[in-house]
C-alpha positions in Angstrom: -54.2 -10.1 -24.5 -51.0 -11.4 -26.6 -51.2 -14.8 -28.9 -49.3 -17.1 -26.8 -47.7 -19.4 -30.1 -47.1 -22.8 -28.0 -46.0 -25.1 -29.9 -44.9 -27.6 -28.3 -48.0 -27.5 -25.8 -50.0 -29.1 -28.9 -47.8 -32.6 -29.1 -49.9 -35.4 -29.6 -50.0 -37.6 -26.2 -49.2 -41.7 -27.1 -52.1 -42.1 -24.2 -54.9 -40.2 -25.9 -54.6 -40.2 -29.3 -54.4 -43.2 -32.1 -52.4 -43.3 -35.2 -54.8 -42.2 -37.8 -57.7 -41.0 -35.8 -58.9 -37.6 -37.3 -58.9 -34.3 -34.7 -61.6 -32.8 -33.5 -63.0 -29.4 -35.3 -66.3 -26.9 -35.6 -67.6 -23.8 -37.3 -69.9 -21.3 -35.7 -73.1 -20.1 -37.0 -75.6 -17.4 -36.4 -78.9 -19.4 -36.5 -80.5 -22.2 -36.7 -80.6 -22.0 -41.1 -76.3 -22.2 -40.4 -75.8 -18.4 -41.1 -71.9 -18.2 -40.7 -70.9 -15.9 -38.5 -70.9 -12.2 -39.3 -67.9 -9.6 -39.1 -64.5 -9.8 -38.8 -62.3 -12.1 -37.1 -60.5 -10.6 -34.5 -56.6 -11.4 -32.8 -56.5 -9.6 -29.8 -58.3 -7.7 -27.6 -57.5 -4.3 -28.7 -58.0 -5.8 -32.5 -61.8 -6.1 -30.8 -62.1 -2.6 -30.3 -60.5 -1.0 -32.9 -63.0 -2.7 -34.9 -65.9 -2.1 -32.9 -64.8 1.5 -33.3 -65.1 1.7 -36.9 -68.8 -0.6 -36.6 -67.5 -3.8 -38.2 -68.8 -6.0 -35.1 -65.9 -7.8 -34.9 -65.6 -11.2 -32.9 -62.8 -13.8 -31.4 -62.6 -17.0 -30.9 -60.0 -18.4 -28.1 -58.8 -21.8 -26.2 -58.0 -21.6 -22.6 -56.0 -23.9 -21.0 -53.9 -25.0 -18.0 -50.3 -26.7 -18.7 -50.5 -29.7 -17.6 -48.0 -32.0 -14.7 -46.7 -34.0 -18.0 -45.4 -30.9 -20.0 -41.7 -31.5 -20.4 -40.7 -28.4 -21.8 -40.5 -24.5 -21.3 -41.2 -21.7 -20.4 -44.4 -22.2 -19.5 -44.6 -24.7 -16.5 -47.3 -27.4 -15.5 -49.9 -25.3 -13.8 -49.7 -22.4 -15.8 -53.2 -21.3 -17.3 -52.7 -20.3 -21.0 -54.5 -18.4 -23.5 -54.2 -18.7 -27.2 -56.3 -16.9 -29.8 -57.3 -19.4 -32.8 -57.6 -18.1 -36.3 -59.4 -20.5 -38.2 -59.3 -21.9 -41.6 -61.5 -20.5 -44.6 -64.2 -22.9 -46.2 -66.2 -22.3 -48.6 -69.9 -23.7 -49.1 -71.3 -22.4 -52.2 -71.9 -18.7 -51.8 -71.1 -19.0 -48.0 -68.0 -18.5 -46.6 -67.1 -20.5 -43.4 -64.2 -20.4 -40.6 -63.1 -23.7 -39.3 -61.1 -24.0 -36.1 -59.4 -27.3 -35.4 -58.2 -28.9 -31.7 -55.2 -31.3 -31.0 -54.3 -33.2 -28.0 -52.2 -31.3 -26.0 -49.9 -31.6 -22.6 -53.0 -29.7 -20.8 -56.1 -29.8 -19.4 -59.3 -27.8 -18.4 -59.4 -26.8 -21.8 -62.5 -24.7 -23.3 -63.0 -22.0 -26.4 -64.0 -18.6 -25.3 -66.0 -17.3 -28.6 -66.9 -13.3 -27.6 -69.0 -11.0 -29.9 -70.9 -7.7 -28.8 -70.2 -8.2 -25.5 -71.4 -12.0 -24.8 -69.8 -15.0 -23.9 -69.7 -18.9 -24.9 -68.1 -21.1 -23.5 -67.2 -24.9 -24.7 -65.8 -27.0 -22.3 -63.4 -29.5 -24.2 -62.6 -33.2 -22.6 -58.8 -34.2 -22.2 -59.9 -37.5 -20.9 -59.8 -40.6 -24.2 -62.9 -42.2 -22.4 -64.9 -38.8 -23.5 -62.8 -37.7 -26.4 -63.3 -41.2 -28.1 -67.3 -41.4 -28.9 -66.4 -37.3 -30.7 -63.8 -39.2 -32.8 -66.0 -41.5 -33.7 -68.7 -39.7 -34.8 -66.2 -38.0 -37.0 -64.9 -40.8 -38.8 -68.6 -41.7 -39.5 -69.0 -38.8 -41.2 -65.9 -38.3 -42.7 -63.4 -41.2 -42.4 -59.8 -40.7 -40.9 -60.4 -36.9 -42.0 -61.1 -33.9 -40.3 -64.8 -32.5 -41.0 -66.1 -29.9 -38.3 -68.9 -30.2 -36.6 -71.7 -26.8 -36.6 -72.4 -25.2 -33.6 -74.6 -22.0 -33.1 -73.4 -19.2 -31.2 -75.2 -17.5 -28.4 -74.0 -16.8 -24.6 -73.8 -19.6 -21.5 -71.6 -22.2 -21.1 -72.0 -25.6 -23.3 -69.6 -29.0 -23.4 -68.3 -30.0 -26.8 -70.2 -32.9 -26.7 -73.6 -31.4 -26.2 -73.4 -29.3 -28.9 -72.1 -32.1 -31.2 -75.1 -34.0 -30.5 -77.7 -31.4 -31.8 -79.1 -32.9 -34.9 -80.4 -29.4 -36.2 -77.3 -28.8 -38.1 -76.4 -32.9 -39.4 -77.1 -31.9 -42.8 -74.9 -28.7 -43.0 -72.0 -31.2 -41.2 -72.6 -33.8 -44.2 -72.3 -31.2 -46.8 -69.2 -29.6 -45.0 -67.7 -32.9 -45.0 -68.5 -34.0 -49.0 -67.0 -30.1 -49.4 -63.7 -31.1 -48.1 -63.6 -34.6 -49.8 -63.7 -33.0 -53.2 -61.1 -30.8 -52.5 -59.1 -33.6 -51.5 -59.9 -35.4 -54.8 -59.9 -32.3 -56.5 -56.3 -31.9 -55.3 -55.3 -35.5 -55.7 -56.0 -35.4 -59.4 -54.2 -32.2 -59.7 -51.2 -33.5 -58.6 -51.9 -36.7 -60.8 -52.5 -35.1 -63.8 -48.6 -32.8 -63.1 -47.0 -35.9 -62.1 -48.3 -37.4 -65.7 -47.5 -34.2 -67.6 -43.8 -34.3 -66.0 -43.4 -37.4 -66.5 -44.3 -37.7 -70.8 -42.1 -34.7 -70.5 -39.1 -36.5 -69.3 -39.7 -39.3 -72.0 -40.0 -36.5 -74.7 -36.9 -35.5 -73.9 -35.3 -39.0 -73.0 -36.5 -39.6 -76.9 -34.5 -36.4 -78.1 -31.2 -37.2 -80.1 -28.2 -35.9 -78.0 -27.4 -31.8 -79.0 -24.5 -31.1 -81.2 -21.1 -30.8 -78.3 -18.3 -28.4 -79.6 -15.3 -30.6 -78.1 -13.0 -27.9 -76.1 -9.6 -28.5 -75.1 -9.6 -30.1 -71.2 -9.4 -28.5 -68.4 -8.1 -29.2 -64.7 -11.1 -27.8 -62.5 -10.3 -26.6 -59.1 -10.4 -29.1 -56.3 -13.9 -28.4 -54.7 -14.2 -29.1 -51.3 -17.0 -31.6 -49.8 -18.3 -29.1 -47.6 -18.3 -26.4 -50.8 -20.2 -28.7 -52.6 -22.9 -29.7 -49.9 -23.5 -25.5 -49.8 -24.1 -25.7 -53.4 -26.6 -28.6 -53.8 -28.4 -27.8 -51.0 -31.3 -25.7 -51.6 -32.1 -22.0 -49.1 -34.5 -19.2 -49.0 -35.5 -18.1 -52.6 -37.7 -15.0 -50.7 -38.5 -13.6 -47.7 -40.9 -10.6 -47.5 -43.1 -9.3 -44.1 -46.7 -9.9 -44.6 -48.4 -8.0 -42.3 -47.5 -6.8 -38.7 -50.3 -6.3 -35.5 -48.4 -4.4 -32.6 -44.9 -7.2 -31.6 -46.4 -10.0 -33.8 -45.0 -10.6 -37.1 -46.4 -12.7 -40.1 -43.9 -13.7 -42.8 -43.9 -14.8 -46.0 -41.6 -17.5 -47.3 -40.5 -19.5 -49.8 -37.5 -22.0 -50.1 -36.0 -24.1 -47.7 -35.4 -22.7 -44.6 -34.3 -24.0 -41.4 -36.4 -25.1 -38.2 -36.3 -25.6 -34.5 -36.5 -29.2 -34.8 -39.3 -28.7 -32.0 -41.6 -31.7 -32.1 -44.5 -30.8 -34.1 -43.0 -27.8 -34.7 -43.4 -25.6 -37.3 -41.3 -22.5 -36.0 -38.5 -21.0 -38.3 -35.0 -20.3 -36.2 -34.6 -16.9 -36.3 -33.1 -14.1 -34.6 -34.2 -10.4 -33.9 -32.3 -7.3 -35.3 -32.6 -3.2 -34.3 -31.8 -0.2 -35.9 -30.2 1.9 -34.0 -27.6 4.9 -34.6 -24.9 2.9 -35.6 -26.4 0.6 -37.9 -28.3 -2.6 -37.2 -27.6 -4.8 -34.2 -28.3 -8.0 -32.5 -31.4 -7.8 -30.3 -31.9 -11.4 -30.1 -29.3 -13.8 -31.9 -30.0 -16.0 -34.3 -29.7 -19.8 -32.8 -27.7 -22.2 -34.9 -28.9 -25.3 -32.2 -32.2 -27.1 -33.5 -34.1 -29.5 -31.3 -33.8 -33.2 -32.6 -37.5 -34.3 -31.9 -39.2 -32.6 -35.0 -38.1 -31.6 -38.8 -34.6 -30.0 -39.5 -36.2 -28.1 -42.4 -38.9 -26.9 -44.8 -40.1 -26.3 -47.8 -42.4 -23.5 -48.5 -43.7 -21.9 -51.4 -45.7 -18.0 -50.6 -46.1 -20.0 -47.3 -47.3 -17.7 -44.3 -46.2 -18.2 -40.9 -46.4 -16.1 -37.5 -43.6 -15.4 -35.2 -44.5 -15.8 -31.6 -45.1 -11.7 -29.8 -41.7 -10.7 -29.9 -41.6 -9.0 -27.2 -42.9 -12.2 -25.1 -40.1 -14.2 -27.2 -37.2 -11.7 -26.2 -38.5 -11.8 -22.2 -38.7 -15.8 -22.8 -34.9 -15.8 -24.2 -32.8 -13.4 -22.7 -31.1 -12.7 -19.1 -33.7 -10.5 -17.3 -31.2 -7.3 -17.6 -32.2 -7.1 -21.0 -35.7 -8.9 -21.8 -37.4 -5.7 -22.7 -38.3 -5.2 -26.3 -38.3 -1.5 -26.5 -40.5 0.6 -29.4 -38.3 1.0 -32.4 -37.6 0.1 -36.3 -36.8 -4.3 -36.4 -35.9 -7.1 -38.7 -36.0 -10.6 -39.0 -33.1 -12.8 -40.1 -33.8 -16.6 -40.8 -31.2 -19.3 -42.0 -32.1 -21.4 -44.9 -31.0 -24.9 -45.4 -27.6 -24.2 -47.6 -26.6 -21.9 -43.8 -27.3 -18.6 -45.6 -29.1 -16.0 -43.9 -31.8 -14.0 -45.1 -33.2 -10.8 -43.4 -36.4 -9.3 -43.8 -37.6 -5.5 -44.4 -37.4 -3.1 -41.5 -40.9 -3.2 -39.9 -42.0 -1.2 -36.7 -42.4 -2.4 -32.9 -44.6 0.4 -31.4 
């Protein structure tokens, strides 16, 4: 099955969520000792059995979901049943090496995570509705404050609520230590930042303190008139690099850093970009590059070695062209983003198979 990237699906709702309140999150473990899960994470069904194939017991974690009456936006229409495959975030716990995967409130409901190793099945059942949803929240910021810390559930086959398996006290004292793992990295990361912000800033009165360099006077000169719009190009900052990271069948991860341009989607943290394909006479459009941004999210952002994954493509191109040409044929591709000075960048050529 394809990654359906939906943005916009995961807007926080002004109904169900408060300003502050942290999101609700888990790991998955083996046993009852909080084993973390075993083998490879997997991002697709065929992933899964490539995998399985070469014995690495590979497993998936995924949220289903149906679009619900108050989505405002598109493709995807209220009613639609969605599936998205969730990636996870690395923790470490002394020698152990954890995955956390984090939920928003989202314009849908009947929402559950579909976790599948070796051929079984569990299901959590999520709750959209505030009057459930609260007491989770709660427990949270018991535990952790207005931050995220995940809660530990173990994995084995049947169908479970979120809420059951929250409130299985076997794994409280993994939870705690999980939680006082993230807060020093926080801290950790605060005083980082302190301690470069100090450093820059005796810097700058070092060289405050320095007596003015030697200037060798030069006769004037009359500079060229220089055009507002020339000079907002030149101040404003673009893509320093842009490289492919890695590539599954039609979904691309890129690599970036600088400041590049966005959709302005709410919550959104999509590049604009268009699609490029070699062909006999050189390269040509496949998809165009879109100069219009949405106006509920950021215009821009900036990234350093920052990874980020374009939706499939070749859902993207059906999603985004007339239906005469929405298919995304096999063939050699590139990517071409805009940075914020309006230059474009391209990537490498990469393969669609």
């Amino acid at each position: 099955m394809r990654v359906l990237v939906l943005v916009l699906l995961w807007l926080p709702l002004i109904s169900t969520a408060q300003p502050g309140a942290p999101s609700l999150s888990f790991v998955l473990v083996e046993n009852a000792r909080g084993r973390p899960m075993r083998g490879p994470i997997a991002e697709d069904g065929m992933m899964v059995e490539l995998l399985n194939a070469q014995g690495k017991r590979p497993w998936m974690v995924q949220q289903l979901f149906t679009v619900s009456a108050a989505y405002p936006y598109g493709p995807e229409k209220p009613g639609d049943r969605v599936q998205w495959t969730m990636a996870g975030t690395p923790m470490q716990l002394g020698g152990r090496r954890y995955l956390r995967f984090e939920l928003s409130d989202c314009y849908c409901v009947d929402q559950q995570v579909v976790v599948q190793r070796d051929g079984q099945v569990m299901r959590i059942r999520v709750p959209n509705d505030p009057r459930e949803r609260q007491p989770l929240v709660e427990a949270v910021q018991r535990r952790s404050g207005d931050h995220v810390s995940p809660e530990v559930f173990r994995f084995r086959p049947g169908t479970f609520t979120f809420a059951e398996l929250a409130a299985e006290p076997v794994f409280d004292a993994l939870e705690g230590r999980l939680a006082k793992r993230l807060e020093q990295q926080r801290e950790a990361q605060y005083n980082a930042e302190q301690r470069a912000l100090a450093s820059a800033t005796k810097q700058a009165e070092r060289n405050r303190r320095k007596a003015p360099p030697l200037v060798l006077v030069t006769p004037p000169s009359i500079p060229r008139p220089v055009h507002p719009a020339e000079l907002h190009v030149v101040m404003v900052p673009g893509i320093d690099s842009l490289t492919v990271a890695r590539v599954n069948a039609d979904t691309v991860w890129l690599r970036i850093t600088g400041r590049v341009m966005l959709d302005g989607g709410c919550a959104s943290n999509r590049p604009l970009f268009g699609i490029e394909l070699w062909t006999d006479s050189g390269w040509v459009e496949r998809l165009p590059l879109q100069h219009a941004q949405m106006d509920c999210g950021m215009p821009w952002a900036d990234w350093r070695d920052h990874e980020v994954m374009l939706p499939p493509l070749r859902w993207w191109t059906g999603a985004n062209q007339p239906a005469a040409t929405r298919e995304l044929k096999p063939g050699m591709y590139r990517v071409v983003l805009m940075g914020a000075n309006r230059e474009r960048r391209w990537t490498d050529a990469f393969e669609v198979r």
